[in-house]
C-alpha distance (Angstrom), angle and dihedral (degrees) to the residues before:
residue distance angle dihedral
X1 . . .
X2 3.84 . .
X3 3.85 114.3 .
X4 3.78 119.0 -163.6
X5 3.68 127.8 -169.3
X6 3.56 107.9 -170.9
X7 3.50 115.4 -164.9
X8 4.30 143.2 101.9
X9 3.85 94.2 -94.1
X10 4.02 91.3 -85.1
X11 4.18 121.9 163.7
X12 3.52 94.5 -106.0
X13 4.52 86.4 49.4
X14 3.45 86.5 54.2
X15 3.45 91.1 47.7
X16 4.14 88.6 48.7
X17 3.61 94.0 50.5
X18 4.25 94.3 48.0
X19 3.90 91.7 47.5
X20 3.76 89.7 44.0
X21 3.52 93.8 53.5
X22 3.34 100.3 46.1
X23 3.43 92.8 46.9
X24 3.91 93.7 55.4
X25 4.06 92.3 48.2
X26 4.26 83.8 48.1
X27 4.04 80.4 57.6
X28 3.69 94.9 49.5
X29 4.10 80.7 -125.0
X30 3.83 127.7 166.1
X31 3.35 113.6 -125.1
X32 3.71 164.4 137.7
X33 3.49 122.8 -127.8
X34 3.65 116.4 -148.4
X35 3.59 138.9 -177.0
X36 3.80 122.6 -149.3
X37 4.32 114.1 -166.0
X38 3.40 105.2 149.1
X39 3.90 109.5 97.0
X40 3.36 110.4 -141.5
X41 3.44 85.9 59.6
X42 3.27 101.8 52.3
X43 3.83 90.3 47.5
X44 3.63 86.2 58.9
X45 3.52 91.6 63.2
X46 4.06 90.4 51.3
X47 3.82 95.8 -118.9
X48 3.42 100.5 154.8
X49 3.61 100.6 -174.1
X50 3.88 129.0 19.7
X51 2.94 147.8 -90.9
X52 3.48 93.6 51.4
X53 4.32 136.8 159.0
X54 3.95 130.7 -140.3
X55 3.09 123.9 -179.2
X56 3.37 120.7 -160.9
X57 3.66 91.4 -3.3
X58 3.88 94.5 -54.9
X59 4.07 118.9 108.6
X60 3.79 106.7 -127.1
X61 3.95 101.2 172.2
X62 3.31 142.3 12.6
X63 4.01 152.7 -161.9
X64 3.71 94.0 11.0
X65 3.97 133.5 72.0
X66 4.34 103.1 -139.0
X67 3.60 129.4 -166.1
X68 3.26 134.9 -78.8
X69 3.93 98.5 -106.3
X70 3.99 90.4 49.9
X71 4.48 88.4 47.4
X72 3.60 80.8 54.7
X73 3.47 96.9 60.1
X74 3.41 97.3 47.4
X75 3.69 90.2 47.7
X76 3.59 97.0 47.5
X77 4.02 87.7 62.0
C-alpha cells in the first residue's frame, strides 16, 4: 500500500503523516510512507486544500489531519 501525505511540511502534515503511520503499523500493514510537498504535484492529484491522504494514488481526505482510529478505518478499506 502506497500512503501519500500531500502537503508543504505544515503542523497539522506532520501531524497527518505521524497518525498515518501509526495507524498503518497498528494494522500490521505493508507500506511506504510518502510525503508529497511540491505543489504542482499535489494539484495534480486535485487536493484542494492540505493536509490531505492518498492512498494508492487516490486523495481520500482533505484539509484536516484525523486520528489515528479514524486513518485506520480508511486504511483498513
Amino acid at each position: 500500500m502506497k500512503i501519500q501525505i500531500l502537503g508543504t511540511g505544515c503542523a497539522k502534515c506532520k501531524k497527518l503523516a505521524k497518525n498515518a503511520e501509526t495507524a498503518a503499523q497498528e494494522l500490521h500493514l505493508e507500506y511506504e510512507l510518502i510525503k508529497v510537498t511540491d505543489i504542482q504535484e499535489i494539484t495534480a492529484f486535485g487536493a484542494l486544500m492540505t493536509p490531505a491522504l492518498a492512498i494508492n494514488g487516490q486523495v481520500k481526505l482533505s484539509g484536516k489531519a484525523p486520528s489515528v482510529k479514524e486513518l485506520k478505518r480508511l486504511l483498513d478499506d
